[in-house]
N, C-alpha and C positions, 0 to 999 in steps of 0.2 A: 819775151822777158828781156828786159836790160839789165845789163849788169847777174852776178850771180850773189849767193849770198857768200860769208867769208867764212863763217864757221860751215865744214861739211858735214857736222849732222843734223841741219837746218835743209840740204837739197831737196831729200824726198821729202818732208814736211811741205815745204812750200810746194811742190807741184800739186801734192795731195788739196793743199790748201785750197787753192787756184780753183781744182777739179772741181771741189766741194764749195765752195762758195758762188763760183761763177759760173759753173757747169759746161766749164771749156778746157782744153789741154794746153800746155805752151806747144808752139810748134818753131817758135825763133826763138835763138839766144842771141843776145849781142854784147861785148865787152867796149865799156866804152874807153880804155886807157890798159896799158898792160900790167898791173901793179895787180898782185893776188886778190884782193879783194875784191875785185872785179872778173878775175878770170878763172881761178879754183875752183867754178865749177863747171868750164866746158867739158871737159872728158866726161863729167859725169851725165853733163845733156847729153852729149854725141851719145853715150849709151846705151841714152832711155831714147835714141832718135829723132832728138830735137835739132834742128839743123844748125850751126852754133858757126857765126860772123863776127870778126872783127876784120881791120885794115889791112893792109900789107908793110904798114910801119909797124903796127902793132903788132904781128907777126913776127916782126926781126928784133924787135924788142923783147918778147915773150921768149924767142926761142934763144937770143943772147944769155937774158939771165933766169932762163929755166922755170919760165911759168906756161903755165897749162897754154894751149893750143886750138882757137878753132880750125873746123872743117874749110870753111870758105871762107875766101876775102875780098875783102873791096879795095879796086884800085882807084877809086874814086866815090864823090856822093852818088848816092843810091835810092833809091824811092823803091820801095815795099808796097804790097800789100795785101792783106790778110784780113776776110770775110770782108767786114762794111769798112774796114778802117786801114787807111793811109799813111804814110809815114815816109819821111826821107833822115838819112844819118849826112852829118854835116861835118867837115875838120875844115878850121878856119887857122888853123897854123898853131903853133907851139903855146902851150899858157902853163895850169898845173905839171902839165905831163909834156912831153913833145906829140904824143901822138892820141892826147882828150879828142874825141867826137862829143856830138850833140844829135841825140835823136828828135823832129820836128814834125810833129800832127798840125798840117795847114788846118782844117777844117775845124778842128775843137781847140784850138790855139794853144797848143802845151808844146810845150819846150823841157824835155830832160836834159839835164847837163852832167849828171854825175857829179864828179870831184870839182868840177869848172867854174861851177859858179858857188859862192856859199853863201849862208843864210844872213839876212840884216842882225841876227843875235850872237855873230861872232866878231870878230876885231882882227884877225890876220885871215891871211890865205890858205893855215897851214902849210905841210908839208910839201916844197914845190924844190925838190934838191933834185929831180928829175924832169923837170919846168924848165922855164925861161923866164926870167924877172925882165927882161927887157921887151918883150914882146908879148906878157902878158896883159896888160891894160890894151892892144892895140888889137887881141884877140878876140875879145873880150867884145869892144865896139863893134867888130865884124861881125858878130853872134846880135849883136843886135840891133844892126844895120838888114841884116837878112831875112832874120825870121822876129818882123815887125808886130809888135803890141800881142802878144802872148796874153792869153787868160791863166793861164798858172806855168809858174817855172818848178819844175820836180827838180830839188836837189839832193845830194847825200849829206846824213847825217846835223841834218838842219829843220826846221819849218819850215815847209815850203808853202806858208797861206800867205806868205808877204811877195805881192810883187815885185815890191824893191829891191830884190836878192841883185839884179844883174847890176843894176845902177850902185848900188851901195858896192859890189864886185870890180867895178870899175873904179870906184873913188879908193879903194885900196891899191888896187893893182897900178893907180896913175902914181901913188905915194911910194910902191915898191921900186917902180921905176926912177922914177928921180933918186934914191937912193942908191942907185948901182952904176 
């Protein structure tokens, strides 16, 4: 599972969900930035014994300003994996967050971003007062320099059937730049 949900009495719902629709259990969490809506529900996995991951930035940012805590961390990218399916967590430097990741399925070409990238049907980057405006367009290109021609980008709080999320992401983040 990436990311948690933000309202907590949606937790056990969605595992329930998960079990009952796909007849599998979460067995990873992962947060991909330290901001609550992301990470509110580790404790609640550690729990239920879900093994629950974020960075060692994200760590010192979580435990700075008093957000929930995973178990494990990574002091670097990472490659997973879990039955048939692969995955690597990537941090290509400061953008929304200082310490955003991107989760990356080489083989079925998905790219989760979280907060990092948004959708072509919005107009700013929101909320980036825990970002870097100078380096996020430059983040941004790294992310898709790396993990080349994606078949879908999952974002938050967006449509994610538009390819065009990271390039439209970029043409803002090039604008937020020159502004600063």
């Amino acid at each position: 599972m990436f990311d948690t949900p933000w309202d907590t009495a949606q937790f056990q719902p969605l595992l329930d969900n998960i079990e009952m629709r796909h007849n599998k259990i979460v067995l990873l969490c992962f947060a991909t930035h330290w901001h609550s809506d992301k990470t509110i529900g580790l404790a609640y996995s550690r729990e239920k014994g879900i093994k629950t991951y974020t960075t060692v930035l994200n760590d010192e940012l979580s435990n700075l300003n008093n957000k929930k805590r995973a178990e494990f961390l990574m002091t670097k990218d990472t490659n997973f994996t879990t039955g048939q399916y692969s995955f690597e967590t990537g941090y290509l430097r400061e953008a929304h967050n200082r310490d955003n990741i991107v989760i990356w399925f080489e083989k079925e070409r998905i790219l989760y971003t979280g907060y990092l990238i948004k959708g072509t049907d919005v107009d700013d980057l929101s909320f980036i007062g825990d970002g870097n405006k100078k380096t996020y367009a430059g983040t941004l290109k790294k992310v898709q320099k790396k993990f080349r021609h994606p078949s879908w980008i999952v974002i938050t709080n967006s449509d994610w059937k538009d390819i065009g999320s990271l390039k439209h992401s970029i043409r803002m983040a090039n604008k937020l730049g020159r502004n600063n």
